[in-house]
C-alpha positions as CSV (number, residue, x, y, z in Angstrom):
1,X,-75.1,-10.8,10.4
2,X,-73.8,-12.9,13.5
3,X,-70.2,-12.2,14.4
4,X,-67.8,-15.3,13.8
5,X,-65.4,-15.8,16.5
6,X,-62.4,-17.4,16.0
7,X,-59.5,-18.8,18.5
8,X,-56.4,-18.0,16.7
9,X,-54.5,-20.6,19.0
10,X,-56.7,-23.2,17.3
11,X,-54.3,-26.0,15.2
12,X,-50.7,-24.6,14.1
13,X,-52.0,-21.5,15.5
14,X,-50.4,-18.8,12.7
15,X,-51.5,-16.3,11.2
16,X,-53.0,-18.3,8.8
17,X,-56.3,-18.1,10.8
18,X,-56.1,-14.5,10.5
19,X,-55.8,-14.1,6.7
20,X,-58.1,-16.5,6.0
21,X,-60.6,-15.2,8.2
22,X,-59.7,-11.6,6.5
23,X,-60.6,-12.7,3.3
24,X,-64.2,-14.0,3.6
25,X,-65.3,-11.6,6.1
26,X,-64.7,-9.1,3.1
27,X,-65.7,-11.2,0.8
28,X,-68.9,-12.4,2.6
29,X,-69.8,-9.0,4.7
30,X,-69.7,-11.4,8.1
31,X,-67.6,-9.7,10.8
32,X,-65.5,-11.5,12.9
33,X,-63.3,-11.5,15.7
34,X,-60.3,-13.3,16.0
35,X,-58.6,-13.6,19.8
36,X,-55.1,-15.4,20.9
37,X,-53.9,-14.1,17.3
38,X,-50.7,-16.5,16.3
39,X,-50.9,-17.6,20.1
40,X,-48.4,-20.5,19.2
41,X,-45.7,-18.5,17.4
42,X,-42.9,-17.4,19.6
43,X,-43.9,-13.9,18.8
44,X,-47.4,-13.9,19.5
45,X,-50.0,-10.8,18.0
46,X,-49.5,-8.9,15.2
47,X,-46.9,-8.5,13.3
48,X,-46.2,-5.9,10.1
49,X,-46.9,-8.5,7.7
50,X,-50.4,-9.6,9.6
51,X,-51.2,-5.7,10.1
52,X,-50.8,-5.0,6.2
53,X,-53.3,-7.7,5.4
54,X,-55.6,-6.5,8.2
55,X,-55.1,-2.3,6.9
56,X,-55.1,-4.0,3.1
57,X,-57.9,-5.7,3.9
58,X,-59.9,-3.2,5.1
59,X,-59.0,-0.7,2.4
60,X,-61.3,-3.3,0.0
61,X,-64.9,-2.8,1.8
62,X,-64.5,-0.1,4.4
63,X,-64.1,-2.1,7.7
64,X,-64.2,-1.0,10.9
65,X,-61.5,-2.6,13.0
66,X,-60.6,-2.5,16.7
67,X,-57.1,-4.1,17.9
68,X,-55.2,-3.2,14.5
69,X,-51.7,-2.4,15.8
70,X,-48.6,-4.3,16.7
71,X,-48.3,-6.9,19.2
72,X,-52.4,-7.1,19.5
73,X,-53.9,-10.6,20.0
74,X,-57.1,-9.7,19.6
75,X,-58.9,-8.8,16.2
76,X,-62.6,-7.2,15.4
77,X,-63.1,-6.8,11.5
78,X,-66.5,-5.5,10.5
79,X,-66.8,-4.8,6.9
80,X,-69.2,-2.0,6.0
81,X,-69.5,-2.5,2.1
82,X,-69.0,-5.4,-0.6
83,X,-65.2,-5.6,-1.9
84,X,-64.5,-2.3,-4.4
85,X,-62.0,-2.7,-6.9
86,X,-59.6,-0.2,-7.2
87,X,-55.8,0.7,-7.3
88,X,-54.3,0.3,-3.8
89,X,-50.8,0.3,-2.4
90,X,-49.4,-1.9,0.5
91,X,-46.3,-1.6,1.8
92,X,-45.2,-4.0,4.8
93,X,-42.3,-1.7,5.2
94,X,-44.3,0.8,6.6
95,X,-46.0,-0.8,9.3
96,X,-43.2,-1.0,11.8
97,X,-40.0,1.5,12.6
98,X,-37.2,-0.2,10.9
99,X,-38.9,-1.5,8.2
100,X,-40.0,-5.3,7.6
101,X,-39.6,-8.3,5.3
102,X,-43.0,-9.2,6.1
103,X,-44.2,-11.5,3.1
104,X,-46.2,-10.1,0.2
105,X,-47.5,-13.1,-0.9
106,X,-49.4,-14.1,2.2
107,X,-50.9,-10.8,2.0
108,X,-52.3,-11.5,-1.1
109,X,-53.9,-14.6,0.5
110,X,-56.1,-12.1,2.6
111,X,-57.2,-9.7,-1.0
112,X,-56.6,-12.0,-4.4
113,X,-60.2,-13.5,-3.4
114,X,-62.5,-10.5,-2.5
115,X,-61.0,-8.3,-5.5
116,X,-62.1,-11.3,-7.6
117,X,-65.5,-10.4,-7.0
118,X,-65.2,-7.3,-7.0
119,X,-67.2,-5.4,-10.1
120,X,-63.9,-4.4,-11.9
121,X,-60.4,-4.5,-12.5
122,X,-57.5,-4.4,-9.5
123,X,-54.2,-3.3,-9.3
124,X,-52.4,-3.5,-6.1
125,X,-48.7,-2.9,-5.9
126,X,-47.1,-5.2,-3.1
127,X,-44.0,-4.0,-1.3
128,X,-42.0,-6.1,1.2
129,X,-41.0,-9.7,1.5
130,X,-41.5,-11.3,-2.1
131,X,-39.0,-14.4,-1.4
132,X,-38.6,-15.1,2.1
133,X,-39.2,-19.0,4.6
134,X,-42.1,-20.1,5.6
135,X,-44.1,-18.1,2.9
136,X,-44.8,-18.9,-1.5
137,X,-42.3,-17.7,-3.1
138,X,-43.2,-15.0,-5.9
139,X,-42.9,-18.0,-8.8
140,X,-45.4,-20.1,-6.5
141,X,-47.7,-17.9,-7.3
142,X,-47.4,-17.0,-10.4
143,X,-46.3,-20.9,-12.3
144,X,-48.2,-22.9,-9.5
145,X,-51.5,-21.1,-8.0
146,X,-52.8,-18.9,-10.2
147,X,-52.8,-21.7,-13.1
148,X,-55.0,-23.7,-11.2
149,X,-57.3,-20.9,-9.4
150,X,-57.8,-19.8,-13.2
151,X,-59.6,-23.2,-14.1
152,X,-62.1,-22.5,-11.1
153,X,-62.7,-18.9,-13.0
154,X,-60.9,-16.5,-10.8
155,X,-58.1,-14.4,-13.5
156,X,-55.4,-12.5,-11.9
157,X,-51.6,-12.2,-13.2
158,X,-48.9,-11.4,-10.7
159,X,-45.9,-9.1,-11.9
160,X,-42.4,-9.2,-10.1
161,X,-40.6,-6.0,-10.1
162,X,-37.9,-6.1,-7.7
163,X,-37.0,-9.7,-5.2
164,X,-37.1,-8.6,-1.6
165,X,-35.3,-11.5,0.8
166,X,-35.3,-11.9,4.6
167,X,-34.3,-9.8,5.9
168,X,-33.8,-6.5,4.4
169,X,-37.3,-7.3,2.2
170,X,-38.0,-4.0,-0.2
171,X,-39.2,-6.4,-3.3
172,X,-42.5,-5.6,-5.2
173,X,-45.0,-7.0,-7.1
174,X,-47.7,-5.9,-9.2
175,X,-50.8,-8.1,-8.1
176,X,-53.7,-7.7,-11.2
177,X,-57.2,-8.7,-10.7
178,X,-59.9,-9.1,-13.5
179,X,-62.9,-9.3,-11.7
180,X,-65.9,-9.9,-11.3
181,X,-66.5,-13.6,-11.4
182,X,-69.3,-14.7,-12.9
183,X,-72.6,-15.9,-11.6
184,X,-74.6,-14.5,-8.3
185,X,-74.3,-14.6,-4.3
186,X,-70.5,-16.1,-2.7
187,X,-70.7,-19.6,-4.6
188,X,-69.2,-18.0,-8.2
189,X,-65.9,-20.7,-8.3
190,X,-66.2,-23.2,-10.1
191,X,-65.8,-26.6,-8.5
192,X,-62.5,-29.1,-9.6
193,X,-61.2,-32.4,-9.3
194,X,-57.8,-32.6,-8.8
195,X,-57.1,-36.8,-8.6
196,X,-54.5,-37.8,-11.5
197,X,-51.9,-35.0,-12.2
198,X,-51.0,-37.0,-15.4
199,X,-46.9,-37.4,-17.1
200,X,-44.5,-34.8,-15.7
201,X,-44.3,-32.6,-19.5
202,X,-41.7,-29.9,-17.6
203,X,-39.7,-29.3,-14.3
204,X,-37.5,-26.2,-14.8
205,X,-36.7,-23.5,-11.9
206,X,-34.1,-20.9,-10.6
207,X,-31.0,-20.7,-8.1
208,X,-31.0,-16.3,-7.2
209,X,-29.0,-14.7,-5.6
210,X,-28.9,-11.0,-4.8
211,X,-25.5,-8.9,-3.9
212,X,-23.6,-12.3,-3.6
213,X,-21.6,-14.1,-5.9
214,X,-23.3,-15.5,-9.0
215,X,-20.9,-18.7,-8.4
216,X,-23.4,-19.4,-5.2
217,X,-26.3,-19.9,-7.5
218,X,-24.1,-21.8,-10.2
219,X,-23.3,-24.3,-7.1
220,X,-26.8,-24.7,-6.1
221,X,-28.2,-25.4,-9.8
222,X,-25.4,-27.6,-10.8
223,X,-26.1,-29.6,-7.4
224,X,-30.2,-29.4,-8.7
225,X,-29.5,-30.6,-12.0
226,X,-27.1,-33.3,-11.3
227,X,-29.7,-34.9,-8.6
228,X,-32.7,-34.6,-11.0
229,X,-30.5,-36.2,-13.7
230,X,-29.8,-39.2,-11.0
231,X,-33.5,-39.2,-10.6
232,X,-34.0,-39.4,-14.4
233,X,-35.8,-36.0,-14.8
234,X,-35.0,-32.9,-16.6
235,X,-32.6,-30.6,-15.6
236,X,-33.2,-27.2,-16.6
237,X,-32.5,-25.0,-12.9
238,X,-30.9,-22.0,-14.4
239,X,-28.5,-19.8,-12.2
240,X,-29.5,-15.7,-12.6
241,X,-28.9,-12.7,-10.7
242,X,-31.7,-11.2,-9.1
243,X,-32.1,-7.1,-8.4
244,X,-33.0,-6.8,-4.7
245,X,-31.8,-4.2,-2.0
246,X,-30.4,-6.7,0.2
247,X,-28.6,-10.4,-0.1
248,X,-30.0,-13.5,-0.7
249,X,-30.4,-17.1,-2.3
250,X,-32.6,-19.4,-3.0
251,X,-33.7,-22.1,-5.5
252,X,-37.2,-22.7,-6.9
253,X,-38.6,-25.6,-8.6
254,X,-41.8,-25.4,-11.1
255,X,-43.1,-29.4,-12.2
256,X,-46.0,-28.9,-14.9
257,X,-47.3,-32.4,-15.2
258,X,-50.7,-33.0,-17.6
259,X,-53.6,-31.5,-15.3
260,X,-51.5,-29.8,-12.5
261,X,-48.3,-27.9,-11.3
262,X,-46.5,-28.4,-8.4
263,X,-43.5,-26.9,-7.2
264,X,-40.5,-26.4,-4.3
265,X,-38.0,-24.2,-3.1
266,X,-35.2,-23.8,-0.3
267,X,-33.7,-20.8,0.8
268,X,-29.6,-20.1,1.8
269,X,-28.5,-19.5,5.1
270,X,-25.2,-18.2,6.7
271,X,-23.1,-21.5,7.0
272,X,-25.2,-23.6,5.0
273,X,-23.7,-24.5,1.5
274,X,-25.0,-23.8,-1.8
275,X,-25.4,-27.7,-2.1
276,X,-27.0,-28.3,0.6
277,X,-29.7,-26.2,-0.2
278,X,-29.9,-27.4,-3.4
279,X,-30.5,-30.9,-1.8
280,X,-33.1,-29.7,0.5
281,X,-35.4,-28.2,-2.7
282,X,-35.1,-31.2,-5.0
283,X,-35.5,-33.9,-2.1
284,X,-39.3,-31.3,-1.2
285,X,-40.0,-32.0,-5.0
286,X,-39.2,-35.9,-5.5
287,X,-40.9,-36.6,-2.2
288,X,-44.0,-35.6,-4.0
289,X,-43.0,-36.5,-7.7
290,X,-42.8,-40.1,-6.1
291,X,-46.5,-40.0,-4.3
292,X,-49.2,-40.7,-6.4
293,X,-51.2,-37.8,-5.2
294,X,-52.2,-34.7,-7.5
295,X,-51.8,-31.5,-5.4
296,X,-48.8,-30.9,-3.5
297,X,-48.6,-29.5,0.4
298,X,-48.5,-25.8,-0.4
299,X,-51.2,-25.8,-2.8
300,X,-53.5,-28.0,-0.9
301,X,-53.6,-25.4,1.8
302,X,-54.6,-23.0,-0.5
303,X,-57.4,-24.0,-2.8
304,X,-58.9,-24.2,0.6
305,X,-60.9,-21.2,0.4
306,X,-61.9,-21.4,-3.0
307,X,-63.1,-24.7,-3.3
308,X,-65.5,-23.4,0.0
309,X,-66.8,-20.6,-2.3
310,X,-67.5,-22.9,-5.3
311,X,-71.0,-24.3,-5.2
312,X,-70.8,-28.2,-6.3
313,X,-68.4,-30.9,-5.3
314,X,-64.9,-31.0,-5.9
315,X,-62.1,-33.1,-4.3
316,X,-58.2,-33.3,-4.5
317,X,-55.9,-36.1,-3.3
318,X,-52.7,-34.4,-2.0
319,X,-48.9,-35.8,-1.0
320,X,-49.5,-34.8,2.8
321,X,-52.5,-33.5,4.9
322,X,-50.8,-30.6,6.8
323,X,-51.8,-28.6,9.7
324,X,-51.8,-25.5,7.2
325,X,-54.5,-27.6,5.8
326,X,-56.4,-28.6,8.6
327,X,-56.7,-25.5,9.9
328,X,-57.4,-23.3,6.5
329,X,-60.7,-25.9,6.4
330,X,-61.5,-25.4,10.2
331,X,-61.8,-21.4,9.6
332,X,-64.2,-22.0,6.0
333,X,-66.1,-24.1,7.7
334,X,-67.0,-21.6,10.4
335,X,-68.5,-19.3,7.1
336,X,-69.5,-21.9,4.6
337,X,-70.7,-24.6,6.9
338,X,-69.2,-28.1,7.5
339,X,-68.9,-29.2,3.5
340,X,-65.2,-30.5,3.9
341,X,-64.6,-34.2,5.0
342,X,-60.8,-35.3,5.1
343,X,-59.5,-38.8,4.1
344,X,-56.1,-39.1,5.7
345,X,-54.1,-38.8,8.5
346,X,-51.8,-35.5,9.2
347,X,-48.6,-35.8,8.1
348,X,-49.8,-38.3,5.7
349,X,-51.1,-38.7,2.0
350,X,-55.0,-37.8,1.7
351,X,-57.8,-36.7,-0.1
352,X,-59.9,-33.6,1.1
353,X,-63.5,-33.7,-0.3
354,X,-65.8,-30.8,-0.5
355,X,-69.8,-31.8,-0.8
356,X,-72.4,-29.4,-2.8
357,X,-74.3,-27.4,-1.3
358,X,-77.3,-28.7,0.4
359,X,-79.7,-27.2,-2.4
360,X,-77.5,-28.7,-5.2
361,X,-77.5,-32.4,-3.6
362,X,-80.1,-35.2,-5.4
């Protein structure tokens, strides 16, 4: 098969490019090479969390990889076998001297989709990062994506052992895939439309904190509850301990509505007050409550991929067209072909369109 090159300085140039890329070279048996690796990041290269994708990765069908070490821009992944299922171990920790809270659940992005094809069950324990900014948070993944990947066919559970915060990390989860999908060749997922998200039935979430005062999280769910009460929605953020090896805060947000879920989350800083983060989750969630669009920013990015390995149409009208999800569509297209058209402007409300395959079409 040709080798698909990517720029990795391309869009919001992150490391997005990289995991996506990851996951359907694996998944599809296409090498590729990636250069200018998270060019626009003010630590370009590698990083621990982007090596334990690439290492994880490769563990799944055998690659041979070139450039695999900290700091390196440049990436050649050649996979020499179809995804295996298995028990595997990754531990972002152990990529770099000192340890890292490298996120666990952006490593998952790179190996939830080629273990779902994979002929049997996965288990892959996940150590490092498992609620830390700029990255789904643990109950993202669980309440949000995993619900609606399940519709398209793809089963997989996520277990959380320990939290692991920025930026001592040391959290775990247990990551469980059922595979294989059903049906023949890459185009096993089943299409969706995602247009109305229908009445909101739920909104409930969590203000953590690890090795800090449990009156921190009280503050930030009383500050949650009160401004969804004032919105005229339910107020059911409860305030809990969470075990963890280091300190940290945060408040997450899980909407169910009648054909989706949505959700948001902040995180605590040094100086910042409890409210104020409280504030900063529960304005993310009413800004999309109050669109009419069905799939929120964080979710959008991610169906990506899937919706370019199901085979008919599908569609999804989301709350804002991000660079996340401009760019996870410029790196599919590059394997699938161009099937995605994008109604919208960035930083906007849109729908993102995905057309059958060309043998499928009337």
């Amino acid at each position: 098969m040709s080798m698909v090159v990517l720029d990795g300085s391309y869009g919001e140039g992150g490391g997005q490019i990289l995991r996506s890329a990851l996951a359907l070279s694996a998944l599809t048996g296409r090498p590729v090479r990636v250069e200018n690796i998270r060019a626009r990041r003010p630590n370009p290269g590698l990083q621990a969390q982007h090596l334990s994708a690439v290492k994880a990765a490769a563990m799944l069908c055998r690659a041979q990889v070139q450039g695999a070490t900290l700091g390196s821009t440049t990436l050649t992944f050649v996979p020499q076998a179809p995804p295996s299922p298995g028990t595997y171990t990754v531990d972002v920790g152990a990529a770099r001297a000192g340890g890292s809270a490298g996120s666990v659940t952006l490593i998952l992005q790179a190996i939830l989709l080629p273990l779902a094809y994979a002929p049997g069950t996965s288990r892959v324990t996940l150590r490092g990062g498992t609620h830390v900014p700029w990255s789904p948070p643990f109950h993202y993944v669980r309440d949000v994506l995993l619900p609606c990947l399940s519709r398209m066919g793809l089963q997989a559970e996520v277990r959380l052992e320990r939290w692991g915060w920025y930026p001592v990390g040391g959290g775990e989860i247990q990551l469980y895939v059922y595979g294989p999908l059903e049906g023949d060749g890459w185009y096993r997922l089943k299409p969706i439309t995602l247009d109305q998200r229908g009445p909101l039935r739920r909104l409930w979430g969590w203000a953590a904190v690890s090795n800090l005062p449990l009156e921190i999280a009280k503050r930030m769910a009383g500050r949650a509850n009160r401004l969804l009460r004032e919105a005229g929605l339910p107020d059911e953020v409860e305030a809990i301990l969470a075990e963890s090896p280091g300190p940290g805060a945060g408040i997450f947000l899980i909407a169910e509505y009648a054909h989706i879920r949505a959700g948001a989350s902040a995180y605590g800083k040094k100086g910042v007050p409890a409210e104020r983060v409280a504030e900063e989750a529960v304005s993310e969630f009413l800004a999309f409550h109050r669109s009419s669009a069905a799939v929120d920013p964080h979710l959008a990015d991610q169906l990506i991929l899937p919706l370019a390995l199901s085979r008919g149409a599908s569609r999804f009208t989301t709350s804002c067209i991000t660079g996340h999800l401009l760019t996870s569509i410029w790196v599919a297209c590059h394997f699938v072909g161009d099937r995605f058209e994008v109604r919208g402007e960035e930083g906007k409300p849109g729908e993102v369109i995905v057309h059958p395959l060309e043998e499928d079409r009337p």
